[in-house]
N, C-alpha and C positions, 0 to 999 in steps of 0.2 A: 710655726703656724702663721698663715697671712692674717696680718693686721685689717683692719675694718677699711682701709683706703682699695686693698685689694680686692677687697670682693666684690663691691662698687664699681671697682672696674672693668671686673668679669662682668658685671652686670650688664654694662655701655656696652661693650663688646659684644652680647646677646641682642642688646637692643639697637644696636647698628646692621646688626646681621642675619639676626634672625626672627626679630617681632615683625608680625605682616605674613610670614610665610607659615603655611601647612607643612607639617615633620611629620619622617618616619622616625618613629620610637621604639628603639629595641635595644635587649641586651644581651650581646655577644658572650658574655662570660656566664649567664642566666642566671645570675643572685637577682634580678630588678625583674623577671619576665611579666609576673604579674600588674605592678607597677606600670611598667612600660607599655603594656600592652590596655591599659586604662588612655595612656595620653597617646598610643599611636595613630596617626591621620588628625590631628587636630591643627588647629592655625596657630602656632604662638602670639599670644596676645600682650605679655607684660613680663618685664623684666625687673627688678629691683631687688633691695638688698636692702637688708636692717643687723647693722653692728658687720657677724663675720655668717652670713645666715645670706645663702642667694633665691629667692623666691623668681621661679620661671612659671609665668601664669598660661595656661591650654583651654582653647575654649571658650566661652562666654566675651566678654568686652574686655579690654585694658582696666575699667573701672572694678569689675564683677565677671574674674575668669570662672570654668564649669570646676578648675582644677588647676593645683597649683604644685610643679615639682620643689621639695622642698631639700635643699644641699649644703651642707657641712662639711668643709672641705678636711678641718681637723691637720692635724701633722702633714699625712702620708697624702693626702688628698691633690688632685690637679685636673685641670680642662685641659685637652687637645685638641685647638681647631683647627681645620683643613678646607679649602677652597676659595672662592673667589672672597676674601677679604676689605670689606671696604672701612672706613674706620672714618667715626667721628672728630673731632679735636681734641675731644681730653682722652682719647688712645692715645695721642700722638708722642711717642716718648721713646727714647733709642734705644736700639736694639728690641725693639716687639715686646720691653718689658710693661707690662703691665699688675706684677704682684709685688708683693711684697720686696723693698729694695735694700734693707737691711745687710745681706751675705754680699752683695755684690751691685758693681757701681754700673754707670754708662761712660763707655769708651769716649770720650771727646774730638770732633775732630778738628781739628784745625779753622779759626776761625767762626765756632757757633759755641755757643754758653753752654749747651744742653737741656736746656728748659724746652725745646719747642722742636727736637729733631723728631723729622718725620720716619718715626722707627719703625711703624709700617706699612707705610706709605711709601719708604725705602725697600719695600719687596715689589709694591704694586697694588694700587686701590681702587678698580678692582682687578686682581692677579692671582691665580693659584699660589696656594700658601702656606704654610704650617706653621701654628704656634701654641705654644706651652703656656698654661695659665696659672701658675698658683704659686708656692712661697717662692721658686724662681724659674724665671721665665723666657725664652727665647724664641727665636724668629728663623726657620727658614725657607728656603724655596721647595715645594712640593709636585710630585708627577700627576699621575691618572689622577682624576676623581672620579667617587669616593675613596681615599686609599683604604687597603684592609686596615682592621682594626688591629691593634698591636696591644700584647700584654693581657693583663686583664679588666678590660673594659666596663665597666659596670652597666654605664649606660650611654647608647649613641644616638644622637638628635641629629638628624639628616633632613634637609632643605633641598629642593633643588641646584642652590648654591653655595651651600657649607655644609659643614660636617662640624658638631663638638661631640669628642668623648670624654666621659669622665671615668676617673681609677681615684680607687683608695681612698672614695670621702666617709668620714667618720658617719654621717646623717645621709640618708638616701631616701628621699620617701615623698610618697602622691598626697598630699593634703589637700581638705574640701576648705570651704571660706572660713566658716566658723572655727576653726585650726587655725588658719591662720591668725585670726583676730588673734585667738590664746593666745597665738606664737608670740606676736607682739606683745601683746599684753604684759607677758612673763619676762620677755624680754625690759632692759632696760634705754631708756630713749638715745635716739641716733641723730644727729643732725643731717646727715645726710638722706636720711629714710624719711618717703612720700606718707608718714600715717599719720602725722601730726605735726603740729603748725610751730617753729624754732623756737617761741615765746614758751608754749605747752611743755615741747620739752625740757629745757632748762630750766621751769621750774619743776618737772619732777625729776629731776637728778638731783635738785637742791634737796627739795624733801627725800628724797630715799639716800643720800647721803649724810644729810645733818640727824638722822635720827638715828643712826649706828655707833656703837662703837670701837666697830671696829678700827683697826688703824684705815688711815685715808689710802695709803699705797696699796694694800688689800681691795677697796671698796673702788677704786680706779680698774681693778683688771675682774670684778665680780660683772658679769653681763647683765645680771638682773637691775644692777642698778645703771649703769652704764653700757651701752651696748658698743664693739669693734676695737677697745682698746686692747692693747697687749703690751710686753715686756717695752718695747721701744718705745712708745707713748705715754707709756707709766710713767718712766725714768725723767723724763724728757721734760714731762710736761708739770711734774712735780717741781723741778728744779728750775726749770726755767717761772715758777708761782715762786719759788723760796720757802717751800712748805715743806716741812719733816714727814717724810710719809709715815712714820709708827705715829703720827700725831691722831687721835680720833678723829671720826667723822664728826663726831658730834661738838669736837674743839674746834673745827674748821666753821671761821663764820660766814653768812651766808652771802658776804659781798667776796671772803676768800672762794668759796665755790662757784659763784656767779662769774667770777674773771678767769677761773679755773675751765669753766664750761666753756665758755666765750675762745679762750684760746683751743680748746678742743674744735672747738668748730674750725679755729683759721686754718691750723697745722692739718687739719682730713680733707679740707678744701685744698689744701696744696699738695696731698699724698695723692687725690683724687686726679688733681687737673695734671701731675707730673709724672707720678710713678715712683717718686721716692719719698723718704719720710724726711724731710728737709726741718730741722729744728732749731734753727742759728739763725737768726734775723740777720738783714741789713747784705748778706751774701752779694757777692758784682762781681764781675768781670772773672781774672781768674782763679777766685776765692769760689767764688759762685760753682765753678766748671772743675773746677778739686771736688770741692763735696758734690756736688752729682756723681763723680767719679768714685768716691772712697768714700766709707761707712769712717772712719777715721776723722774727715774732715766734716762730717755735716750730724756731728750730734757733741752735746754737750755734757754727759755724762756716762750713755750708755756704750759698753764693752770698752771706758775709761778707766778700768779699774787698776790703783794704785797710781794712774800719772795723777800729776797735778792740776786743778780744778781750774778753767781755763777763766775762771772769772777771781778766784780768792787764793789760788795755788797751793790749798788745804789738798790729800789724796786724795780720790774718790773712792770710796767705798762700794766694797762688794759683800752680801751677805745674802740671804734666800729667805724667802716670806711664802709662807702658804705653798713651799713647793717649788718657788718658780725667783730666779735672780732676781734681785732689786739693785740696783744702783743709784748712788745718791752721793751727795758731799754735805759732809757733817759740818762746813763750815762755812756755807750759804743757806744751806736749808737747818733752821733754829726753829 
């Protein structure tokens, strides 16, 4: 499932492409007719995203859209966009990837680090174009527009200059504002997400985490308290704190979760502006251009299970929480 850096980034992708322009809205496969046929002819007006939750607004102002498609991309879930492509900066990342970079790395070429290749701006910006959005993702050259819809389509938002289809998201649905607001609400706070001001948030993670007790690694991939984290972030970001994730919430004090948030926010601003989940500080040169390239080199715990802990050389541990792997090393995190 893509982590909360990806959905954000679908989001830019929308609002590079498609905010400003009036779309046809239809659904080729007819699970969404009705839906679709609420936001067909409208101007797209807002793009954003809260945790792994992409909010496309129709209608009304950027401030106050009339309606807001509301997407859950979930496991099976992905965008496919088509046509003339242009892309802002923090698209720019090799090979057209833009989701989730976990399963697989960026080719390097010769000579650039990988932090900054122009991956689709390496098709043509703006070019006829094809690209794949969700837990992985690719880039390439596209015919006619609009191409037919391929598969089963849920829903296709057509511009005079692009085309997104979506397939297989868990969540599909028209929400009015006041849904929204809940959505937030129930949701838990995002640094990345326009609803509330980074001070705001971080102190309601601190409260809705210090007053649980459930274990901390639990309440890191719970959305209500935390919104976009997952299995890589979890790991990741516990270890690199030095905190036991069975440890409770309510044991964790509230400068350990303040620096805990704190680094949440840098590592999604760098998933954000790159495309990868980069979780190893200090990275240069060809250190840097390995972990962009391999899941291998650019995490410190996660899918480590049984090597040696690359900070204390204790194994890393693997075991399952709530359903879902935890990794961690029993001999840094006390």
């Amino acid at each position: 499932m893509p982590e909360g850096h990806s959905v954000h980034r679908i989001a830019r992708q929308f609002g590079a492409n498609f905010v400003g322009r009036t779309a046809r809205v239809t659904s080729p496969q007819g699970r969404f007719e009705v839906g679709a046929a609420e936001l067909d002819g409208l101007e797209i007006t807002s793009s954003e995203a809260i945790g792994k939750h992409l909010l496309l607004g129709f209608g009304g102002t950027a401030a106050a859209p009339a309606h807001v498609l509301h997407v859950h991309l979930g496991i099976y879930g992905a965008w496919d966009f088509a046509g003339a492509i242009s892309v802002d900066p923090t698209i720019l990342a090799a090979v057209g990837r833009m989701g989730q970079t976990g399963m697989r790395g960026i080719p390097v070429r010769a000579g650039v680090d990988g932090e900054h290749e122009d991956s689709i701006a390496s098709i043509g910006a703006p070019r006829l174009a094809r690209l794949r959005a969700g837990e992985q993702e690719t880039a390439t050259e596209a015919g006619d527009f609009p191409p037919e819809p391929v598969g089963q389509v849920r829903v296709r938002i057509l511009t005079d200059t692009a085309v997104a289809d979506l397939r297989g998201p868990t969540v599909c649905e028209v929400l009015e504002p006041a849904e929204v607001a809940a959505l937030a609400e129930r949701l838990g706070p995002d640094p990345e997400a326009p609803t509330e001001s980074r001070r705001k948030a971080e102190d309601r993670f601190v409260a809705r985490a210090s007053r649980s007790n459930q274990p901390v690694g639990q309440l890191l991939m719970d959305q209500s308290v935390v919104a976009g984290i997952g299995n890589v972030y979890r790991a990741e970001l516990l270890f690199r704190a030095r905190i036991d994730p069975h440890r409770p919430g309510s044991a964790v004090t509230d400068d350990e979760l303040r620096a805990l948030w704190r680094d949440w926010v840098k590592l999604l601003r760098i998933g954000v502006e790159t495309g990868q989940m980069l979780t190893i500080d200090g990275l240069r040169g060809a250190r840097r251009a390995a972990a962009l390239a391999n899941r291998a080199d650019r995490h410190w715990v996660y899918k480590r299970e049984g090597l040696p802990c690359r900070r204390c050389g204790t194994s890393v541990a693997l075991e399952t929480m709530q359903g879902r792997k935890l990794y961690w090393c029993p001999g840094c995190q006390l």
